[in-house]
N, C-alpha and C positions, 0 to 999 in steps of 0.2 A: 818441132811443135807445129800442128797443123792450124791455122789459121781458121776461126770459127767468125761466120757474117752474121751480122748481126739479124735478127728479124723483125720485122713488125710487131707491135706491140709489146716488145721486149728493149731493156736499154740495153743491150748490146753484152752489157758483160756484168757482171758481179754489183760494183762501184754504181755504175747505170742504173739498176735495179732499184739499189738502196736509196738513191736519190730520186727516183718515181722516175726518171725519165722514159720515154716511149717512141720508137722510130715509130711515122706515122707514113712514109714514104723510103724506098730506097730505087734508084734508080743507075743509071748510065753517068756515073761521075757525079749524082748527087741527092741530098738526102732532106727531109724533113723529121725532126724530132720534139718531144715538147715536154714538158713539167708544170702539172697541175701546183700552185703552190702552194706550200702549206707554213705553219710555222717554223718549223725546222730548216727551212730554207733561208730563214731571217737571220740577220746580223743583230750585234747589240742596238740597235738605232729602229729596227723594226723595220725594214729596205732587205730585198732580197742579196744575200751574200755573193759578191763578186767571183766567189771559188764557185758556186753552183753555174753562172754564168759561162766563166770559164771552160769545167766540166761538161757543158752542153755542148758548146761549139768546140771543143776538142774530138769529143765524141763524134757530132753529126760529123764533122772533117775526117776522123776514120770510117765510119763509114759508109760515106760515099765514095772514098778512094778506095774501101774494098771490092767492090762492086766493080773496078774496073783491070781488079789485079789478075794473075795467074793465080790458078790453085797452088803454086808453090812459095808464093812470094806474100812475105809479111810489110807490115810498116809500121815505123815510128815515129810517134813529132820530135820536130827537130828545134823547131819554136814556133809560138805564137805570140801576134801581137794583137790586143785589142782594146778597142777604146768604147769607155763607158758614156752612155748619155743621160740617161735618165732613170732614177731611182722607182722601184715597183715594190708595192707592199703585197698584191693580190693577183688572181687572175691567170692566167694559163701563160707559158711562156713557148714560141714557137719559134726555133731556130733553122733556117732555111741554107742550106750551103751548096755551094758547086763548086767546082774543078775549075781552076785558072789555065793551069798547065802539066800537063803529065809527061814526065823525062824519064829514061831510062831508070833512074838510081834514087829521082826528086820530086816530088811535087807539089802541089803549089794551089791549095784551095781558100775560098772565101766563106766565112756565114755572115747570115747579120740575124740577132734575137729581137723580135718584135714580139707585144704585150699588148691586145687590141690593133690599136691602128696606130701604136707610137712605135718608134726605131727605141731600142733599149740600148744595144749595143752593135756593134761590128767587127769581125778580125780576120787576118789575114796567117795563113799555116803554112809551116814549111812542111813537110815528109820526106824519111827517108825512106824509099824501098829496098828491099833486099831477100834474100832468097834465104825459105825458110828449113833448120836443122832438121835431119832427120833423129 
C-alpha cells in the first residue's frame, strides 16, 4: 500500500475531510491544520467534542511525521495522550505539532490546539514506523 501525504487544503484522508479539517502547513517534521467549527463538531453539552480534538492532533501527528519518511515507509499511532483545558463552543480551531524525536522504528511528536489565543488542548504521540507492503 503506498503511502499518500497529505496536502494542503485537504484533511489528509477520507475521515479528515468529513470533519472539515485542513492542513494549512506541512513541513520538515511538522504540521499546522485547522477545523472551522461547526455544529456537528458539538457534544450534547454544546462544547466541542473531545473525539474531533483528538482526531486533529492525531492527524497533524501524521502528517508531519510523513513529511519526514521514506517513500517506502508507512506509520502508525501507537498512543496518544492528551490533556483537555478548555471547553470551545465556536471559532476556528488550529493545531500546531512538531517532531520530538525520530528513531528508526519510533517516533515521538507533540501538538497543542489553540482556539484564538487560549491553549485548548496538548498531546503527546507515540508512532510506529515501518516499511510499507507491496
Amino acid at each position: 500500500m503506498a503511502k499518500e501525504m497529505p496536502t494542503k487544503g485537504s484533511g489528509g484522508h477520507p475521515f479528515g475531510d468529513m470533519i472539515g479539517l485542513n492542513f494549512d502547513e506541512l513541513s520538515d517534521g511538522s504540521s499546522s491544520c485547522s477545523i472551522d467549527l461547526v455544529e456537528q463538531h458539538m457534544n450534547p453539552h454544546g462544547v466541542v467534542h473531545g473525539g474531533v480534538l483528538y482526531s486533529m492532533v492525531d492527524t497533524g501527528m501524521g502528517g508531519a511525521l510523513y513529511t519526514c519518511l521514506d517513500p517506502h515507509q508507512l506509520c502508525a499511532t501507537v498512543e496518544i495522550k492528551i490533556h483537555y483545558f478548555k471547553a470551545v463552543s465556536s471559532g476556528k480551531l488550529v493545531c500546531q505539532t512538531r517532531m520530538i524525536n525520530l528513531g528508526k522504528r519510533i517516533a515521538v511528536m507533540e501538538s497543542e490546539v489553540i482556539c484564538g489565543e487560549q491553549l485548548i488542548a496538548k498531546a503527546l504521540g507515540t508512532y510506529s514506523i515501518f516499511e510499507a507492503r507491496s
